[in-house]
N, C-alpha and C positions, 0 to 999 in steps of 0.2 A: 957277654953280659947275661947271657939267660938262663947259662949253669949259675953264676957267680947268686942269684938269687935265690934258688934255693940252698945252698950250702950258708948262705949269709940268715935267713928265713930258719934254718935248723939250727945254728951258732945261739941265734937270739933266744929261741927255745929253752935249750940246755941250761942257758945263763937266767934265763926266769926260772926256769926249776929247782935251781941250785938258791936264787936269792929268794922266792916264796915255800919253796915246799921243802927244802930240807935244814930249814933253822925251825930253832924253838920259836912257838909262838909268843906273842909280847905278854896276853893274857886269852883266857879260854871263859868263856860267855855261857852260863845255863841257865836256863829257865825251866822252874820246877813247876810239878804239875805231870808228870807221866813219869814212868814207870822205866828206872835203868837211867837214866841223864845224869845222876849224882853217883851214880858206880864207872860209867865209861868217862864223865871229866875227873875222877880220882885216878883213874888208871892211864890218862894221858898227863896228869900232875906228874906223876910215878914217873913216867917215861922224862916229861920236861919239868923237871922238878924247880927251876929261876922262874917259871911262866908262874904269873897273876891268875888266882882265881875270881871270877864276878856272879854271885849265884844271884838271881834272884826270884823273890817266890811272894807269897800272897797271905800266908797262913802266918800271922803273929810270932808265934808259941815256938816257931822254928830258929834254931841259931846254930853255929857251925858245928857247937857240941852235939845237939841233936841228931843232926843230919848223919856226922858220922858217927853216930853211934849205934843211928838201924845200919847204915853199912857195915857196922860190924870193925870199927877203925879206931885208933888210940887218936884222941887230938893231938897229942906231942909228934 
């Protein structure tokens, strides 16, 4: 029984790994206000391109054209 636990203890592991960290995420969460958040959740978009974006920020005036558009990004 006292090997069977960690080999059981390591199995579990792999298997959480596999269901949290190597799927897309459902949606990707940013809160504006600092500097690079809306260039590194575009470039995780990229990578997971079915994942939801959720930006959210404080300043009126801002909408998703704006935003990528100091990014330097076509809306389409």
């Amino acid at each position: 029984m006292t090997v069977y636990l960690p080999i059981y203890a390591n199995n579990q592991n792999k298997n959480s790994e596999q269901a949290f960290f190597q799927r897309a995420p459902d949606v990707i969460a940013v809160f504006t206000g600092d500097i690079g958040r809306i260039a590194h959740t575009l470039k995780k978009a990229e990578k997971y391109p079915s994942t939801k974006i959720f930006i959210t920020g404080v300043y009126a005036k801002n909408s998703l054209k704006t935003l990528l558009e100091k990014q330097g990004r076509d809306i389409s």
